[in-house]
C-alpha positions in Angstrom: -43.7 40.5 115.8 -41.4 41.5 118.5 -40.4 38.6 121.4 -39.5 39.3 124.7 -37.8 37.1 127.4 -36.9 37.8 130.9 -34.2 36.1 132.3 -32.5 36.9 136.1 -28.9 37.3 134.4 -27.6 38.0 131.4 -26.9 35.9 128.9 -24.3 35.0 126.3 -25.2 32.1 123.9 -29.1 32.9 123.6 -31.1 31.6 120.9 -35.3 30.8 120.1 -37.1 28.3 118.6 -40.8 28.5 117.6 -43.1 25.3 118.9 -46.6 24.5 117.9 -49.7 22.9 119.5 -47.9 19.5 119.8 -44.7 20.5 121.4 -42.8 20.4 118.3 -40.0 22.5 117.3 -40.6 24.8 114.0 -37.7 26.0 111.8 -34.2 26.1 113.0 -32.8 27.9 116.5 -32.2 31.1 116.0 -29.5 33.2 117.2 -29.3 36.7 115.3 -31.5 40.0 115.7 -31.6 39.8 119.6 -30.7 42.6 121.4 -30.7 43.2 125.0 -33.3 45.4 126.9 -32.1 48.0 129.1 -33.3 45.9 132.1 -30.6 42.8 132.6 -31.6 39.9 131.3 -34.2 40.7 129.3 -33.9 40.7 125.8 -36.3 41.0 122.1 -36.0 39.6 118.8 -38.2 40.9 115.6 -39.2 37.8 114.6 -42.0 36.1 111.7 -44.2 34.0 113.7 -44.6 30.9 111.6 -48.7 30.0 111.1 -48.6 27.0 113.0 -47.0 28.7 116.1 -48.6 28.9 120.0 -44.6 29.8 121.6 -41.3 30.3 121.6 -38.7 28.2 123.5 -35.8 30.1 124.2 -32.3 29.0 125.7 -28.6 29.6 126.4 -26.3 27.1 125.4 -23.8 28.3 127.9 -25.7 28.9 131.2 -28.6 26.2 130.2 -30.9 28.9 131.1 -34.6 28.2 129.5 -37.7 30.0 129.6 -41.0 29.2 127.2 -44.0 32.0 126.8 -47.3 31.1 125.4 -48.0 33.5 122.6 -51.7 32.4 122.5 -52.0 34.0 125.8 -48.4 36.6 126.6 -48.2 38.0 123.2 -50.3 40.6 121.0 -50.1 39.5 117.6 -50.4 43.3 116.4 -47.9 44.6 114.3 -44.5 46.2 115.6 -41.2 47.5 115.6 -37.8 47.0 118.2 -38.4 51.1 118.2 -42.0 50.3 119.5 -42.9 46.9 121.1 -46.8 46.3 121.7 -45.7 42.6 123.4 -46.7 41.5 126.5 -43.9 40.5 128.8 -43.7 36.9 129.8 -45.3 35.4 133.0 -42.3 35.2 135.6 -41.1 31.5 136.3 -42.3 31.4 139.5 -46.6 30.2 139.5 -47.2 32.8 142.9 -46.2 36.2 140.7 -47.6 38.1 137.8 -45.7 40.1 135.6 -47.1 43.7 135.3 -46.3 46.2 132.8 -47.0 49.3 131.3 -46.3 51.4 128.0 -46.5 55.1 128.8 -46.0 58.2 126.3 -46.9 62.0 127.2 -49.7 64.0 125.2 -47.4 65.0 122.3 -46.9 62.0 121.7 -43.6 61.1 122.7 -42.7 58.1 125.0 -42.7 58.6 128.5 -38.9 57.8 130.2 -38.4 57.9 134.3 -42.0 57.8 135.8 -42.0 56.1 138.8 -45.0 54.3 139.6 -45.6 52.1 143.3 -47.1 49.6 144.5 -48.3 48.7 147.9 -50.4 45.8 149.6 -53.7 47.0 151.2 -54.5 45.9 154.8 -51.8 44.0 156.8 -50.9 41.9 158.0 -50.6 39.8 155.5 -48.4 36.4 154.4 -47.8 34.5 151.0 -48.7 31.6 149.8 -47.5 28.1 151.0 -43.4 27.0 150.3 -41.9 24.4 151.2 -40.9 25.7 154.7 -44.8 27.3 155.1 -46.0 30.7 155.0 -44.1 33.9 155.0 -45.3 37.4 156.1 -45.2 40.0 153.4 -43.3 43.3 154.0 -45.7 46.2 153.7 -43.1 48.8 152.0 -44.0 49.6 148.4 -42.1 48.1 145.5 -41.8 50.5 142.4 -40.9 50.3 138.6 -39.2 53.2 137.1 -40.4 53.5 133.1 -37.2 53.3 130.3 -36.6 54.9 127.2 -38.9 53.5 125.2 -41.9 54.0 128.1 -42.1 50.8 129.2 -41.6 49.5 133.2 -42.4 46.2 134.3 -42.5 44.5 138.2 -42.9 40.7 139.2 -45.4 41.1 142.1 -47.2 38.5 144.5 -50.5 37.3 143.2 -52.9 38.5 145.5 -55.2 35.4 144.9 -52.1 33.5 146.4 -52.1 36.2 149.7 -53.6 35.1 152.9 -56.4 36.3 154.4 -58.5 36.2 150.9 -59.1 40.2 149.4 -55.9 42.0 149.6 -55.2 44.1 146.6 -52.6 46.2 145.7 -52.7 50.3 145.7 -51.3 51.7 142.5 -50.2 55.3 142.3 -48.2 57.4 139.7 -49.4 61.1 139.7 -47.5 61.7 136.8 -50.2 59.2 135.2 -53.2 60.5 137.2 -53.1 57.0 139.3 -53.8 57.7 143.0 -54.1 55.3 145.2 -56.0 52.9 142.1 -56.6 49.2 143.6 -55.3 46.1 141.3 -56.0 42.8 142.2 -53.7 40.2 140.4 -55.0 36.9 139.6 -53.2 35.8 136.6 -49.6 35.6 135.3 -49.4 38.8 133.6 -51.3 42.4 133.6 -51.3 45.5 131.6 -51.6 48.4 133.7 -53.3 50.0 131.0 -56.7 47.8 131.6 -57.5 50.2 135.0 -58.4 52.7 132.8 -61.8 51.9 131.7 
């Protein structure tokens, strides 16, 4: 299966470890067959997921970097290549986003490079969840993601369950993708695009 890890830099000395339902470490680190994404600090691994497996613990020995992803939850266990990932991304690190990402390809079949597809916060004003220092108002510009090579284009976004006042969802467009104006609502740590095509 291919693994996937976001990080905010690159890094240097990365490696993975499997864990299962206890916590425990599986099988030795490894530090071979990863290869950075075109996006900075994110990089995939074809790996064997051993039986007993629920995640992967990944580090840098250098930067002490870490991140975990749940593959019970983050990760399709459907066959794939590094040509052609089917993974989910990993939630971001921070409880308040969801990662959301998308896989596009045109009609012959071919994937889908530089489609730009935005995102903007219906109804405003609006502010984010608590921080330490309180609430903070949310711009109302649209944030985009720009698809790469292989299709794919992925955006950290605030959760709108974590927005204040209660109902705010996001309006999605792409016309390349026939999505005009489609509203999301984001309650969980990661979304596929795909699902607002019922």
């Amino acid at each position: 299966m291919i693994l996937q890890v976001r990080f905010g830099s690159a890094q240097a000395h990365l490696g993975y470890q499997f864990y299962d339902a206890a916590g425990a470490l599986l099988g030795s680190r490894v530090t071979t067959g990863i290869v950075a994404a075109p996006e900075t600090g994110t990089y995939l691994a074809d790996a064997t997921l051993p039986a007993t497996a629920v995640g992967v613990y990944w580090n840098d020995t250098t930067t002490l970097a870490t991140a975990t992803e749940d593959l019970l939850v983050s990760a399709a266990f459907a066959d794939a290549t590094v040509d052609a990932p089917v993974v989910a991304p990993g939630p971001p690190s921070d409880a308040a986003l969801c990662t959301v990402f998308v896989y596009t390809e045109n009609l012959i079949d071919e994937k889908r490079a530089g489609l730009v597809i935005s995102f903007q916060l219906s109804g405003s004003p609006s502010k984010s969840g608590s921080t330490e220092l309180g609430h903070r108002v949310l711009e109302t510009a649209a944030q985009t993601m720009t698809t790469d090579a292989n299709g794919f284009a992925s955006i950290a976004l605030q959760r709108t369950d974590a927005i204040t006042p209660t109902g705010r969802t996001y309006k999605v467009s792409c016309q390349e993708l026939g999505l005009l104006n489609y509203e999301l609502a984001l309650t969980a740590s990661t979304y596929n695009l795909a699902t607002l095509i019922a």
